[in-house]
N, C-alpha and C positions, 0 to 999 in steps of 0.2 A: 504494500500500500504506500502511496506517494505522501511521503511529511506535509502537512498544513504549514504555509508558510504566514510569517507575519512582519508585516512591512509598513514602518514610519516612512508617514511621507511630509516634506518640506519645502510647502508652498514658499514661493519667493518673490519677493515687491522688494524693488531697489535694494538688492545685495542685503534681505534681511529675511528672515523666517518667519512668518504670519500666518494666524490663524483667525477665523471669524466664522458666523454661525448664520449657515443657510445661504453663505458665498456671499455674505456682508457683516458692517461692522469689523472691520478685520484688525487686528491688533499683533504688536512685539511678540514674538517668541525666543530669541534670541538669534545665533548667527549658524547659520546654516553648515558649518565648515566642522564649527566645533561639536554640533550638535551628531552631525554626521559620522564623526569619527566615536563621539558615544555610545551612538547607537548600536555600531560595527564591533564595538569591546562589547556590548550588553547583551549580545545575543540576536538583535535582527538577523533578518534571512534574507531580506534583501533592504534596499532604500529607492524609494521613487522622490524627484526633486522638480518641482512643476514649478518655471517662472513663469507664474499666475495672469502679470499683464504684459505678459511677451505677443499675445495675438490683439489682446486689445490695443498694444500701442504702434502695433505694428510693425516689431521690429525681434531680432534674435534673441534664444535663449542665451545667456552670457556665458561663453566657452571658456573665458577665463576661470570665473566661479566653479565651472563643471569642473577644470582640470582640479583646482586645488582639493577641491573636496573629493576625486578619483584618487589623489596623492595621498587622504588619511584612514580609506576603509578597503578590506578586501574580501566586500561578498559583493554581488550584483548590484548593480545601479541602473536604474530607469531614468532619465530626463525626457522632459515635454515643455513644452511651451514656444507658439512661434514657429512650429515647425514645417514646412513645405515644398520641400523640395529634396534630389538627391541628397544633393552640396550639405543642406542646413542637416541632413542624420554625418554625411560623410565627416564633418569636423567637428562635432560632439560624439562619434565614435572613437576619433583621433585623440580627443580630449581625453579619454578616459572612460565616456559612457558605454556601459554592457549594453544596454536597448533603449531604445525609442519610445514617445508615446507623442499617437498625434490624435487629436479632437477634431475642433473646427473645420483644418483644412481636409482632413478626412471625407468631413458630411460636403463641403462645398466640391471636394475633387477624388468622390472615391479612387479612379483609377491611383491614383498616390502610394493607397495601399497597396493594391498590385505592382506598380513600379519598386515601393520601397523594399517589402518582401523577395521580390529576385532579385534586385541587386546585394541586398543584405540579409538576409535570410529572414524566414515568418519568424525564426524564436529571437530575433532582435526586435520586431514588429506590435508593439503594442496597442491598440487604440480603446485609446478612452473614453466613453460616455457618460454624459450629465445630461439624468431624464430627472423629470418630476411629474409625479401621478396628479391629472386634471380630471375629473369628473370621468374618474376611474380607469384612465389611459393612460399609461405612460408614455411623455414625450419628449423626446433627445431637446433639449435645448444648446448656446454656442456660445461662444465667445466670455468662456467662464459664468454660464447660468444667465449670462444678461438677455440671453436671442431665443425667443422660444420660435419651434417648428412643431409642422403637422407631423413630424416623421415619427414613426411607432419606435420605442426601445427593440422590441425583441424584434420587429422584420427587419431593422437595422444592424443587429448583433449578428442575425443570422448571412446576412449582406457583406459584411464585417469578416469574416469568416471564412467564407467562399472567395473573397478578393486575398488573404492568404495574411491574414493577421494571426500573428502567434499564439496572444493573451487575451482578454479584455477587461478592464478594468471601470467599473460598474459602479456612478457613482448617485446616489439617491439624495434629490436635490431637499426633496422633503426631510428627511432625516441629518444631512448634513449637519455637526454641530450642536446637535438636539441633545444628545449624548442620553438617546431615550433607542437605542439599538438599530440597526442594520435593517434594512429592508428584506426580510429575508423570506416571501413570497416571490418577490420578482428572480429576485437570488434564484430560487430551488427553479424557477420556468427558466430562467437562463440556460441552468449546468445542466437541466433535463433536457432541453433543447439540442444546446450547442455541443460541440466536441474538443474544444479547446476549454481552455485554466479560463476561471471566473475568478479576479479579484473583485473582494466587497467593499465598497468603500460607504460612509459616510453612516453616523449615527451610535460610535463606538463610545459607550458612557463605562462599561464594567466588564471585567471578565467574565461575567456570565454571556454577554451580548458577542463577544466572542467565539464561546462555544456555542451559541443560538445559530452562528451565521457559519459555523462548517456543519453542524447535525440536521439543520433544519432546512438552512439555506443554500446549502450544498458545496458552500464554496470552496475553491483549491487554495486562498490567501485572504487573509483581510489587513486588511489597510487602515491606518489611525492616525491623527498627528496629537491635538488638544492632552487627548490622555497619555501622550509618551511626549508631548514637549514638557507639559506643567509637572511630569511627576507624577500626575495619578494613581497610573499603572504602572511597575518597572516589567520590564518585559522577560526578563528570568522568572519573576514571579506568575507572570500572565504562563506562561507556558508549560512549567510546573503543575501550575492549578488544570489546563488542560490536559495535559499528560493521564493525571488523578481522575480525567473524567473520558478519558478511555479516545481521546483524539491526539492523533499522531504527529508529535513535533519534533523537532529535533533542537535538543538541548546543550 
């Protein structure tokens, strides 16, 4: 059976680590470099580092930032933000990033997906979705939560998939930040669905809501930042407690 992974992620606004609740209000968490390299000693399994208004302002992920923080940890690393093109994965590969993660330019230019997956393989190929359930539909929305579309999550995911994306990372706009648990019906229609790894993101309050979103919600990873920037949860401890409830991490 494949280990349940668990992965901080460190959204980024001008060279700083921020968090906020429902993709606003965003506030300090501290510096992303150092906080990365914590993580890396603590026991993550991997790290995703999304600069947050890299699509909104239209402009690149900061490759500099990538390299230093590729220079203090050695498990996997995700970066997003901004992304569109060969060029913009080929020099955050260089940097130091294991994979990719693209949103927006995704939904505006699926073939992207297909380009980026042959040139660099589906398991470098992340993409990520932010839906929010509207009058009991789930709808990908863009540009960090701010662009709502008619497009369905799951015939998007399943779209996603078949254009040769590795992962997908699932992030539930409702839940976000709630720190009231994981969407972890959409979750289970996902991993039932799809054939590829489902990371869970958004809604991570306790270690229970952890083990809810691999038992219930099926997922291969879930994703956190608020309770592993502040200290809530130490993540030895989160894994431990899962271990004890019979889901498979690795320690």
């Amino acid at each position: 059976m494949l280990t349940k992974r668990i992965i901080p992620c460190l959204d980024i606004k001008n060279g700083r680590t921020v968090k906020g609740v429902n993709f606003l209000d965003l506030r300090d968490a501290g510096d992303p470099v150092e906080l990365a390299a914590l993580y890396a000693e603590g026991g993550a399994d991997e790290l995703v580092f999304l600069d947050i208004s890299a699509t909104e302002e239209k402009r690149r992920t900061l490759a500099d930032l990538v390299l230093k923080v590729a220079e203090r940890v050695n498990i996997p690393f995700t970066v997003g933000g901004g992304i569109s093109s060969i060029e913009d994965v080929d020099i955050l590969l260089q940097n130091g990033a294991d994979k990719v993660s693209i949103n927006s330019s995704a939904v505006k230019n699926p073939q992207l997906i297909n380009d980026l997956a042959a040139k660099f393989g589906s398991q470098c190929i992340t993409v990520a979705i932010d839906a929010k359930e509207v009058d009991g539909e789930w709808l990908v929305h863009l540009v960090g939560g701010k662009q709502p579309t008619s497009i369905n999550l799951f015939d998007w995911a399943k779209e996603v998939e078949q254009r040769g994306a590795g992962e997908i990372l699932f992030t539930s706009m409702n839940n976000d930040g709630t720190k009231e648990g994981f969407a972890n019906k959409a979750l289970a229609r996902l991993s039932q669905e799809l054939n590829i790894p489902i990371i869970a993101s958004g809604g991570a309050g306790n270690i229970e809501h952890f083990c809810d979103a691999f038992v219930e919600g099926k997922a291969d990873a879930a994703l956190a930042a608020s309770v592993f920037h502040f200290k809530e949860i130490e993540i030895k401890d989160l894994k431990e407690a899962l271990k004890r409830k019979g889901v498979e991490v690795r320690l």
